[in-house]
C-alpha positions in Angstrom: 53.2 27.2 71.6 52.3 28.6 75.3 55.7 28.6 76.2 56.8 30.4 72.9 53.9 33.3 73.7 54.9 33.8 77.0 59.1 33.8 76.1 58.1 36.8 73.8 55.4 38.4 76.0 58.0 38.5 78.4 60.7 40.2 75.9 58.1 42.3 75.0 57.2 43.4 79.1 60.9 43.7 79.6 61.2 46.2 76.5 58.8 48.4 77.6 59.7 48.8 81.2 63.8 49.0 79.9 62.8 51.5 77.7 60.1 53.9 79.6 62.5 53.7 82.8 65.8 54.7 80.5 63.8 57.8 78.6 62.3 58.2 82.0 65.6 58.8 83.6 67.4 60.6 80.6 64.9 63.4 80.4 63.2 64.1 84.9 66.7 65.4 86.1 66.8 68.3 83.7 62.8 68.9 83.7 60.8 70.9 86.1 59.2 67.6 88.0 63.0 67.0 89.2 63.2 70.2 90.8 59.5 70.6 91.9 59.0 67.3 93.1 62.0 65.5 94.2 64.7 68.5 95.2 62.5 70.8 96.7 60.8 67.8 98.7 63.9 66.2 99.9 65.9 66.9 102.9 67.9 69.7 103.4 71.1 68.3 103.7 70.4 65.7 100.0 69.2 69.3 98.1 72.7 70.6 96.6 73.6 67.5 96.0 70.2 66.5 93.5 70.6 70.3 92.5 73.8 69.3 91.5 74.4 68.9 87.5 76.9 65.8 88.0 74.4 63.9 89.9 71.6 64.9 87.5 74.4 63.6 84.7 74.7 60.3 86.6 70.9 59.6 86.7 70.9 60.5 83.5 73.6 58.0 82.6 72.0 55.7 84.3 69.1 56.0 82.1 71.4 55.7 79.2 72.4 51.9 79.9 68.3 51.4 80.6 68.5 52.7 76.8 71.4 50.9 75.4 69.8 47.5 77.1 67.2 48.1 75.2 68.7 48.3 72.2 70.9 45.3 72.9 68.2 42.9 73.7 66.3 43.9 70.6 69.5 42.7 68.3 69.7 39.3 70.3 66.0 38.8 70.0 65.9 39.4 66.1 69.3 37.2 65.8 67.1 34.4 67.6 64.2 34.9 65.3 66.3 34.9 61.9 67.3 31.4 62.8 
């Protein structure tokens, strides 16, 4: 029973995190924080390249899989409770 609660407290932990990172980094590189916070403050010779829509594309991307993860592991887990 212990074991069961924690297994799906677990699921539950990673879902969160998977999907707050992914939304997190879908929607900072096009926002005001990105260029406030983490262009402006970097060093000169990283700006263009954070300024830069392809890399702001790739973090982006990157936020996507976060996303799709999440929406992968919730499939397996509701196969698993079916059965």
């Amino acid at each position: 029973m212990l074991r069961r609660f924690l297994g799906r407290a677990g699921t539950v932990l990673f879902l969160v995190y998977v999907l707050e990172a992914g939304a997190f980094l879908v929607m900072s590189p096009w926002s005001r924080f990105w260029e406030k916070r983490v262009a402006s403050r970097s060093p000169v010779a990283v700006q263009p390249l954070l300024y830069s829509p392809f890399f702001r594309g790739f973090v982006s991307g990157i936020g996507l899989l976060h996303l799709f993860a999440a929406i992968r592991h919730v499939e397996v887990w509701r196969r698993q409770e079916d059965r």
